[in-house]
N, C-alpha and C positions, 0 to 999 in steps of 0.2 A: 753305268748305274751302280748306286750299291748296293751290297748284298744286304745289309741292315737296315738302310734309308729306305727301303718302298714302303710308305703306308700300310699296303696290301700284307706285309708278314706278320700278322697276330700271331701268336704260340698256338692259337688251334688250327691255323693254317703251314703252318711252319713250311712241311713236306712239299705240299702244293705249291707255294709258294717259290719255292727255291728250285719246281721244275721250268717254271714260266719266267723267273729271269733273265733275258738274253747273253747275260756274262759269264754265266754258272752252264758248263757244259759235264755233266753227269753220264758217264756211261755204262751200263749196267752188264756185268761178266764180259764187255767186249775184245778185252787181252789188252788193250791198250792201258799202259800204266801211268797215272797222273804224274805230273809232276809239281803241280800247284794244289792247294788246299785252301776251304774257305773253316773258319773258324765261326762258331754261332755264339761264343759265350754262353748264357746259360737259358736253354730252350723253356721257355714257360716264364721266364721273368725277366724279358727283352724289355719292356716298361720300366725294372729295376734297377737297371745296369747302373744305373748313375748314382745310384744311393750305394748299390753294392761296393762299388768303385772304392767309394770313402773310406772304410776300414781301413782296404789294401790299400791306400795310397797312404794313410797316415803309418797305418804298422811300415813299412817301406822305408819310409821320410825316419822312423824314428832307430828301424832296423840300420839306414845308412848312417846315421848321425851317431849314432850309440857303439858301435860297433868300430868305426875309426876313429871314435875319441878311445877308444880301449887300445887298439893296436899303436896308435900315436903313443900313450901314456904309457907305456910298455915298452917299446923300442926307446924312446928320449929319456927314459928311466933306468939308470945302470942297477939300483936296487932292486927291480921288476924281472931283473933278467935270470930267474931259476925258473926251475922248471913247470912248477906249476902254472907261471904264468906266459910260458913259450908256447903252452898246450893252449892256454883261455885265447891268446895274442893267435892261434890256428884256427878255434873254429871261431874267431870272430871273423875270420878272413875268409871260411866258409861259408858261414851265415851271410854275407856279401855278396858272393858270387852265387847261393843258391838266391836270394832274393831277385838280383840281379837278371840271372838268367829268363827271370816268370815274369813278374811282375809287371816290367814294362809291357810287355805283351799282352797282359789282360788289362793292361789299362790303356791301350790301343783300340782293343775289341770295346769296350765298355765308354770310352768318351770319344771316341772319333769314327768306329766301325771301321776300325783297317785289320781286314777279319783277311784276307791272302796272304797266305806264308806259301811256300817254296817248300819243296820234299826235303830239300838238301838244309834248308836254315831247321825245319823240323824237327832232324836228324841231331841235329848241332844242339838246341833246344834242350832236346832227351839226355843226350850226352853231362853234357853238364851240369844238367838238374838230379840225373839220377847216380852220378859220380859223385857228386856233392854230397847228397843225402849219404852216401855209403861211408864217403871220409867225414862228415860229424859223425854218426854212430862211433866208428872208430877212432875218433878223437872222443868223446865222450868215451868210452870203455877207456886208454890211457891217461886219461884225467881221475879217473874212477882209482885206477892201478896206481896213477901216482901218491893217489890220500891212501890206500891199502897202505905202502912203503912207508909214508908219514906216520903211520897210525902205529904200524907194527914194527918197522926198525927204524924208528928215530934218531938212531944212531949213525947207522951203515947209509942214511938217507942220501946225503951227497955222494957218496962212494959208490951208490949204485947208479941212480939217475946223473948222471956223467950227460956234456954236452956232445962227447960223441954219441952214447946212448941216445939220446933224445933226436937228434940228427938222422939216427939210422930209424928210429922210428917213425918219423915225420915223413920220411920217404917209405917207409913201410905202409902209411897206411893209405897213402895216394896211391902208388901199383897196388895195392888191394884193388881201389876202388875203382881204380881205371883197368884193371886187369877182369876183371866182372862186370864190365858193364860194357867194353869193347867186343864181346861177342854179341851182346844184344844187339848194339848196332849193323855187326855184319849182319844176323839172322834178320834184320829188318832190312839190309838191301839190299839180301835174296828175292824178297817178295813183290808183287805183283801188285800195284795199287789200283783196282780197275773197277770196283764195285760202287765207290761213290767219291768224289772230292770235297765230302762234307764232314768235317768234324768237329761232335756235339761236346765243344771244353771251347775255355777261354783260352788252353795254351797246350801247346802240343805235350800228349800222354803216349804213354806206348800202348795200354787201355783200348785208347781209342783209335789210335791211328792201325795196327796189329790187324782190327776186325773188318777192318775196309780194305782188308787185301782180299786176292780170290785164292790165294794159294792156302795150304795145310797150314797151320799158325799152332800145333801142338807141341812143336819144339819148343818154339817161343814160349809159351805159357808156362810150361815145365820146367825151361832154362829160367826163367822168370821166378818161379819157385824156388827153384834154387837156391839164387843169387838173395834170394828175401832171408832164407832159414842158414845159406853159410854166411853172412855179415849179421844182421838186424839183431834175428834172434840166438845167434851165437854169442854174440856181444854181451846180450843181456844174461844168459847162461854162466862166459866166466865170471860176470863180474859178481854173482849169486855165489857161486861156485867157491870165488879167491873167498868172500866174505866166512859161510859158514865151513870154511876147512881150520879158523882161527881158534885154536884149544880153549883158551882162557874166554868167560861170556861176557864180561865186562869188557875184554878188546872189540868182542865180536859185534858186541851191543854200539860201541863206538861207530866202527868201521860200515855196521849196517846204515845208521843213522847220515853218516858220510855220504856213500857208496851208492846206498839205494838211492840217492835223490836224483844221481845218473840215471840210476832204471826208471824212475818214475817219467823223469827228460826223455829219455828215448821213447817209451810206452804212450806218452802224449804227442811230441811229435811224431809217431809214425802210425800209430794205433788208425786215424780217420785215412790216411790212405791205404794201410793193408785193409781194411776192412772193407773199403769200395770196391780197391782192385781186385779182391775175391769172391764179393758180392756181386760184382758185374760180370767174372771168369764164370760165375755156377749158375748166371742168370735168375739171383733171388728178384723179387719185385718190388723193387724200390723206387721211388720218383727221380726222372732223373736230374732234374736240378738238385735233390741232395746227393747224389753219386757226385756231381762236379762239385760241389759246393764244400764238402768233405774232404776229398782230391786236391781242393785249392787251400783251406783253410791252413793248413799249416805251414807251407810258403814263406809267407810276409810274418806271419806270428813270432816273434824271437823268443818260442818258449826256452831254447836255452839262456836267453838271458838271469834264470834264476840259479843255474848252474854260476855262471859268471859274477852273479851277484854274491855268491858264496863263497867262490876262491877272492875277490877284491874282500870280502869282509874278516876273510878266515887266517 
């Protein structure tokens, strides 16, 4: 049977529901640790799933389409090959694999209910969704850095941003984000998954998968804290920081105008998930289809595509 297909699961029976399944075996504090997960999509608008679907699938279709006609026209382009555009040619390859990594998955749950995933694909899920998100910020913050050096030594500009430069950065800022996001995953395969095999998202979260262990989860939460304020909002910091340390206010006024449009990129892409993830940490009372709906929105959306639309025009 499927978890989604019975009649019987209205959103106000949800709970109920998914005790009387015969496929769904739920064990409550028994020690026993899952190792399969059912996935609901978004509880309270199981009728909507199909409509919801549409946005994501189209932002997706336009995120792949858009995104490697960028990196194709960059690579086959020997004039595209400075640096500004090695940056724009990374996080379109970003933007790919973070798309990538979600999206089919909620669009699994939402047109076919193939709502079982596996602890270890999960895992895999998390990894590369939340490495992802760490290396754009940090390619944004160096795209940021590389219009400062434009801005302010026009001159020294090639001489600085050198393609071994660029190189050592580009690996800089993958061990970032793989170097910050590999202990999350240990600390989640310390844990104990024994409270429920149900979780309320269309694609595996650490949010949610974290609270259906039985074990202590305050490391986690804290390490989780962390890893938000040394990448995210560090990012946004230097890139405030390089801008008004600039003497002259007429550079500065330039360079803001640049510079901030990263910050504004970053503060929208990430704004709707730090706000769930710490609204749902502090248990404020929020509906929870907009907790997932928040959580997912920015995914498929290619707000950096106005970033990109900036270096291609500029």
């Amino acid at each position: 049977m499927n978890l989604l297909s019975d009649s019987r699961c209205g959103s106000e029976e949800e709970v109920r529901c998914l005790l009387v399944l015969p496929d769904i075996n739920i064990l409550s504090h028994s020690g026993v640790s899952h190792t399969v997960f059912w996935l609901l999509g978004i509880p309270g608008l199981e009728d909507q799933h199909m409509w919801i679907s549409i946005p994501f699938f189209i932002s997706y279709v336009i995120a792949l389409l858009g995104n490697s006609l960028i990196i194709f026209v960059i690579l086959t382009k020997q004039s595209l090959h400075g640096p500004m555009y090695l940056f724009l040619c990374m996080l379109a390859g970003a933007d790919i694999v973070l798309s990538t990594s979600t999206v089919p998955q909620m669009l699994a749950v939402f047109w076919v209910h193939v709502a079982e995933i596996s602890l270890d694909r999960c895992i895999t899920q998390l990894f590369f969704n939340y490495s992802t998100f760490i290396s754009e910020s940090g390619i944004l913050l160096v795209m940021a850095f590389d219009r400062y050096i434009a801005i302010c030594y026009p001159l020294r500009y090639s001489s600085i941003l050198t393609n071994s430069l660029i190189g050592k950065i580009g690996v800089a800022i993958f061990l970032r984000s793989y170097g910050t996001i590999i202990p999350i995953i240990l600390l989640l395969k310390r844990l104990t998954f024994c409270k429920s095999n149900i979780l309320t998202n269309a694609t595996c979260k650490y949010i949610v998968l974290a609270p259906v262990s039985c074990d202590d989860i305050r490391i986690n939460i804290w390490y989780g804290f962390f890893v938000l304020m040394s990448t995210v909002v560090l990012d946004i910091v230097l890139i405030l920081h390089a801008v008004f340390r600039i003497p002259s206010q007429d550079v500065r006024h330039k360079a803001l105008n640049t510079c901030g449009s990263h910050v504004y990129v970053i503060i929208l892409f990430y704004g709707p998930g730090i706000f769930t993830t710490h609204t749902q940490r502090f248990e404020h009372h929020i509906a929870p289809h907009i907790h997932i709906l928040l959580s997912n929105v920015c995914v498929p959306i290619p707000i950096s595509e106005a970033i990109k639309t900036q270096a291609l025009l500029s």
